[in-house]
VOGU-3710 file (C-alpha; in Angstrom, 3 decimals, decimal comma):
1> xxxxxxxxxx> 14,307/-12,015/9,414  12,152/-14,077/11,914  11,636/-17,415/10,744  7,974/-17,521/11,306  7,283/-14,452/8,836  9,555/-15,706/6,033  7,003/-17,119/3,946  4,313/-14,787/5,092  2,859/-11,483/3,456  3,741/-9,019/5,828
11> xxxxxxxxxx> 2,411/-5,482/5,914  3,472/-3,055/8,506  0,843/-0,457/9,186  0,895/2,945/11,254  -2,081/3,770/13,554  -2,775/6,932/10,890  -3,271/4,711/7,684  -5,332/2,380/9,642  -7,258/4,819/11,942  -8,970/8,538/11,378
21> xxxxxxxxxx> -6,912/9,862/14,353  -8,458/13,674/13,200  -9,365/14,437/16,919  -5,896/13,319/17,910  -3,614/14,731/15,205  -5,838/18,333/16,190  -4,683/17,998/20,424  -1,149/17,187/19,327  -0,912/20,346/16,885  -2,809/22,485/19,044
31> xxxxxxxxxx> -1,933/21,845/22,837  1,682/19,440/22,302  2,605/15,963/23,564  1,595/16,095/27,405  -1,550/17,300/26,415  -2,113/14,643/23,622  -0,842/11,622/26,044  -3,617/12,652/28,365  -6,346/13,249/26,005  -5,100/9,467/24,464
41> xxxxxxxxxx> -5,910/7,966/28,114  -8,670/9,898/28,901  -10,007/8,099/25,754  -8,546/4,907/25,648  -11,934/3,370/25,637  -13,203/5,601/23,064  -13,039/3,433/19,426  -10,927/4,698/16,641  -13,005/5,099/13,902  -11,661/3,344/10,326
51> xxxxxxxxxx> -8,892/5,192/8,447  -7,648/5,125/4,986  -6,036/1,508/4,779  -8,937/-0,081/7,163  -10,911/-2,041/4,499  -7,755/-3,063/2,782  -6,073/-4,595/5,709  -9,098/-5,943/7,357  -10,030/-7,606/3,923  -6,155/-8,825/3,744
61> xxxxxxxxxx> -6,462/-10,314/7,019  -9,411/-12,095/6,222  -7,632/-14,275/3,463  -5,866/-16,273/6,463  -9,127/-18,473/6,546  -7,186/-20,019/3,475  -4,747/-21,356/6,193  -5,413/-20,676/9,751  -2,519/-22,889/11,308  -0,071/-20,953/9,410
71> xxxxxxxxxx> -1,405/-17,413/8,310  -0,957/-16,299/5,011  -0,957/-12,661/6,033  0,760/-10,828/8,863  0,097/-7,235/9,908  2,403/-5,451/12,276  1,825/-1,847/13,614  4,650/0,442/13,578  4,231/3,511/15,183  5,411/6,630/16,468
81> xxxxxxxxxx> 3,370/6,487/19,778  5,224/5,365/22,807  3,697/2,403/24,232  1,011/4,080/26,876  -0,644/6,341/24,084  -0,402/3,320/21,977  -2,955/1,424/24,102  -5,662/3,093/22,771  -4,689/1,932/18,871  -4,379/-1,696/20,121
91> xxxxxxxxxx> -8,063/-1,850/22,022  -9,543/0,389/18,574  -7,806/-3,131/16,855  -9,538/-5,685/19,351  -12,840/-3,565/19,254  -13,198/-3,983/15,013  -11,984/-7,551/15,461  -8,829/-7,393/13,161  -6,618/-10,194/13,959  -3,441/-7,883/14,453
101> xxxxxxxxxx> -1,018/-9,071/17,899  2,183/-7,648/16,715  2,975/-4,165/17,085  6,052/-1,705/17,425  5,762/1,672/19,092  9,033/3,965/19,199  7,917/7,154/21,038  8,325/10,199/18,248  10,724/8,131/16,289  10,407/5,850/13,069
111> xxxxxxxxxx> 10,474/2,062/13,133  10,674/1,461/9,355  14,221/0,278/10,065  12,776/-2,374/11,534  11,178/-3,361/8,297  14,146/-5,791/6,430  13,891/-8,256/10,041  10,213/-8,646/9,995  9,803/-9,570/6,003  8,096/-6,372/5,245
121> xxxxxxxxxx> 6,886/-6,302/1,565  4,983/-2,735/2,395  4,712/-0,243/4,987  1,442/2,569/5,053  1,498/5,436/7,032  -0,154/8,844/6,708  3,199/10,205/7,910  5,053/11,848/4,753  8,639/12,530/6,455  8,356/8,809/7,939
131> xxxxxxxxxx> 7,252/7,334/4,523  9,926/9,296/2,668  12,720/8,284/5,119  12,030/4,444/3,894  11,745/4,996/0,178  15,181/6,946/0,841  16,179/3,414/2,628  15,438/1,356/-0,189  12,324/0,341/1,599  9,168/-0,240/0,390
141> xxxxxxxxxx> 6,913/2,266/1,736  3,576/4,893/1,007  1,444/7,723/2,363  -1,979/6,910/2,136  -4,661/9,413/0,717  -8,140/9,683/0,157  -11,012/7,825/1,825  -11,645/4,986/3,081  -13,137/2,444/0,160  -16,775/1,149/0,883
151> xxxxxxxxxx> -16,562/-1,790/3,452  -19,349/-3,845/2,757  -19,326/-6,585/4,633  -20,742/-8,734/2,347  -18,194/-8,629/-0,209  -15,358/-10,659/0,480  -13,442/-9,502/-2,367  -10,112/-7,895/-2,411  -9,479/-5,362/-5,334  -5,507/-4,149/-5,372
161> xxxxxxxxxx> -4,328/-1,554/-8,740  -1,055/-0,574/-9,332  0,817/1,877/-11,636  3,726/0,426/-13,305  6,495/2,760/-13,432  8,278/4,013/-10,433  5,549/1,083/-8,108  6,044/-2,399/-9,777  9,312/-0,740/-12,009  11,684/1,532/-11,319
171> xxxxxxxxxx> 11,481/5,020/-12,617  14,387/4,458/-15,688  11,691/4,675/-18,831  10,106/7,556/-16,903  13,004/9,600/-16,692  13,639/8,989/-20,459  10,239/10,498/-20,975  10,797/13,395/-18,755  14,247/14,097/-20,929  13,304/13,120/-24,312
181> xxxxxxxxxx> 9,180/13,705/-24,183  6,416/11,169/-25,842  8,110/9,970/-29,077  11,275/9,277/-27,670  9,613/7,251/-24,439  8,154/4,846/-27,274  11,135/4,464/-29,519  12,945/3,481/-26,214  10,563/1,076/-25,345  10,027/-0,452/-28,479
191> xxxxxxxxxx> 13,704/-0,815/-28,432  13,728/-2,561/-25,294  10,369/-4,293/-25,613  12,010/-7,750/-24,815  14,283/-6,723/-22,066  12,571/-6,825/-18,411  12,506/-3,839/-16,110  14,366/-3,724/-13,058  12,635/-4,232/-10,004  10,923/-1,305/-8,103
201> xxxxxxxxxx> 9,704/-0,734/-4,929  6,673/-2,993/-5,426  6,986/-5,718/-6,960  7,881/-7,888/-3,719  4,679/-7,038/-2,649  2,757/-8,087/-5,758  4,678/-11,491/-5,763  3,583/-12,126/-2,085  -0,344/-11,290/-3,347  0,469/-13,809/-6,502
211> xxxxxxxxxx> 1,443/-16,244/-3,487  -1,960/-15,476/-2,057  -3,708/-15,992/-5,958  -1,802/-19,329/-6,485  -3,251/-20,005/-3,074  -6,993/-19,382/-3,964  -6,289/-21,453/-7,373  -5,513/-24,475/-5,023  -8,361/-24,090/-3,430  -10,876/-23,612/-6,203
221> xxxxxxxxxx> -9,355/-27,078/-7,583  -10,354/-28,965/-4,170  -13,367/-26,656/-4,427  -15,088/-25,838/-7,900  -18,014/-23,386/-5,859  -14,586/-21,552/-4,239  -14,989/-18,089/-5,416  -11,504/-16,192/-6,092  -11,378/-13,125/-3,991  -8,223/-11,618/-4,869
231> xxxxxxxxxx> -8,477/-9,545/-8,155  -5,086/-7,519/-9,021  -4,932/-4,736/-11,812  -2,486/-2,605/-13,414  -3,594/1,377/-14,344  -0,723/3,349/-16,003  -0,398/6,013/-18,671  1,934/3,610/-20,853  -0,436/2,780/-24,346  0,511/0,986/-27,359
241> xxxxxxxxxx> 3,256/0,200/-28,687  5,212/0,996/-24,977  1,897/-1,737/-23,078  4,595/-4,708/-25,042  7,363/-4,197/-22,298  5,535/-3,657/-19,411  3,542/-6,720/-20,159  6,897/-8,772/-20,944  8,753/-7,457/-17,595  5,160/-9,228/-15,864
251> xxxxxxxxxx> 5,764/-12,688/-17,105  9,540/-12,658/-17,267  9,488/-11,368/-13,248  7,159/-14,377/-13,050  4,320/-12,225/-11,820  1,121/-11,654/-13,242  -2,075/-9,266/-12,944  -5,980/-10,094/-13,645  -6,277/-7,174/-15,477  -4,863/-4,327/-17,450
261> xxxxxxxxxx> -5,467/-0,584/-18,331  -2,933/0,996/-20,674  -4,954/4,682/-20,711  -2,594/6,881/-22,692  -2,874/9,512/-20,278  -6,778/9,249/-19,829  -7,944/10,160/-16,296  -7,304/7,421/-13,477  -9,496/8,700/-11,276  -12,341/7,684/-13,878
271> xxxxxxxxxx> -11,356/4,463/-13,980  -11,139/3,900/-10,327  -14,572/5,135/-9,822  -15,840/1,815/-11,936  -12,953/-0,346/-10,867  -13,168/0,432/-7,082  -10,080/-0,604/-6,204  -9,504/-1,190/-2,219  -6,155/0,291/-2,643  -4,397/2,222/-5,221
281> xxxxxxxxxx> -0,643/2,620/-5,567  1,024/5,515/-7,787  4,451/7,333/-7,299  2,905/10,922/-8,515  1,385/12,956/-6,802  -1,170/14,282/-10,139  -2,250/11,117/-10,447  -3,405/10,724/-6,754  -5,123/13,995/-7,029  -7,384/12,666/-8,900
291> xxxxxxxxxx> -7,988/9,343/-7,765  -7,545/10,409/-3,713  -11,513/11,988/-4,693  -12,865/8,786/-4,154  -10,213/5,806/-4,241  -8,286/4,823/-1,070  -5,082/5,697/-2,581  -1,347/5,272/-1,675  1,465/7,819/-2,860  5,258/5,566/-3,309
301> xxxxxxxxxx> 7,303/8,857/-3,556  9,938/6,784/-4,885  12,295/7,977/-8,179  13,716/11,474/-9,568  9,926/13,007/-10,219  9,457/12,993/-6,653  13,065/14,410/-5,284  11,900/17,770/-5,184  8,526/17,671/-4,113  7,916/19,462/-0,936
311> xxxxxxx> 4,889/18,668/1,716  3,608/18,966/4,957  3,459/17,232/7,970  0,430/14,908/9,911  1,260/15,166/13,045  1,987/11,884/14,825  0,634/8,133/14,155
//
């Protein structure tokens, strides 16, 4: 990877999770590439209004005040766009002031291989094919849904909620439910309460926001009046007695969360409307159907419940 982004969080974000390109995705359907190339120079001055992943990246971004000769955060575009219609995405980037200089455009191919050599702990796209070629890489990757979360620009804070299975685990307890129903799930993981999960697609990415935390603690010890802006939760349908394992996989991974909601299969998207999380991260789909009404939310179709799942197709990013 390059040296200067080892130690660095590094998100790689496509034009569509960042940007509402509705206007553009409608010329491309409609009228084809020449037709979209020209209507993206004809309005290369025209502003891309925020997308999906806007207030989470621009609020990310913002966290490199904790160490502006070395940034803590790195966001790369990769896109689909070849590098002329691409110009427009770059100026929409100057215009709102997001401190973003690296980009990749491939014209109508994926750059998500590109991923391992620039440290990427995530990559958001509205693109379902591109975002499903990654997981299928072993990459960590998601389609973003839902609206963008309230920017206020007053709050500085940075809310970030995760499910646990098949996002910060892999999928292995989830299958056993799926085979062997409720009461078998729970005598497996009271079985296995002390043994950690293995690793899912995630959990890089919530070490590199720990990184971030442990950062912010530093701070608040030069600083006692330094408020923490980083707040991380964890939202899943595991309740007692299967919370014990998730919990121990946390602290044995060396990771750790601000907060906790073991629901028992109550409604996420109720929780998220009083947690207002600036991102939300779930591999199924049900889930996001409910929280995608008013939560900025993030789809990891990663693990066997998600092999079969068909879907359609934005049209370029």
């Amino acid at each position: 990877m390059a040296y200067e982004l080892a130690d660095r969080l590094v998100v790689g974000i496509a034009s569509s999770a960042l940007f509402d390109l509705t206007d553009s995705d409608k010329v491309f359907r409609e009228q084809g590439e020449e037709i979209y190339r020209s209507y993206q120079e004809e309005h290369l001055d025209d502003t891309l209004p925020p997308g999906v992943a806007f207030p989470f990246i621009r609020r990310l971004l913002s966290l490199n005040d904790l160490a502006p000769e070395d940034p803590l955060v790195e966001v790369i575009v990769l896109s689909r766009n070849d590098p002329d219609t691409g110009l427009r995405v770059m100026r929409s980037i100057q215009t709102h002031e997001l401190p973003i200089s690296r980009a990749v455009f491939m014209q109508g191919r994926s750059p998500h291989r590109f991923m391992p050599a620039l440290n990427m702990s995530l990559f958001l796209s509205a693109n379902q094919t591109d975002v499903r070629e990654a997981v299928d890489a072993g990459l960590p990757a998601g389609y973003v849904l839902g609206p963008p979360a309230e920017d206020d620009m007053n709050d500085r804070d940075l809310r970030i909620s995760f499910d646990f299975d098949g996002i910060l685990a892999t999928d292995a307890s989830e299958r056993v439910y799926q085979s062997d129903g409720i009461a078998g799930f729970r005598a497996h993981e009271v079985a296995n309460a002390a043994v950690a999960h293995d690793a899912g697609p995630l959990k890089d990415f919530l070490a590199a926001v720990n990184r971030i935390q442990r950062r912010e603690e530093e701070e608040r010890l030069k600083d006692p009046g330094y408020r923490l802006r980083v707040h991380v939760s964890i939202v899943t349908a595991r309740n007692a007695p299967a919370h014990e394992r998730a919990v121990m996989s946390l602290k044995k991974w060396g990771l750790r969360v601000n907060d906790a909601f073991f629901l028992g299969g109550i409604d996420k998207g109720e929780i998220m409307k009083v947690l207002k999380p600036h991102i939300f991260f779930d591999d199924q789909a049900t889930h996001l159907a409910s929280t995608s009404r008013t939560t900025p939310s993030v789809h990891v179709p990663f693990g066997q419940i998600n092999k079969d799942e068909t879907h359609s197709e934005p049209a370029q990013d």
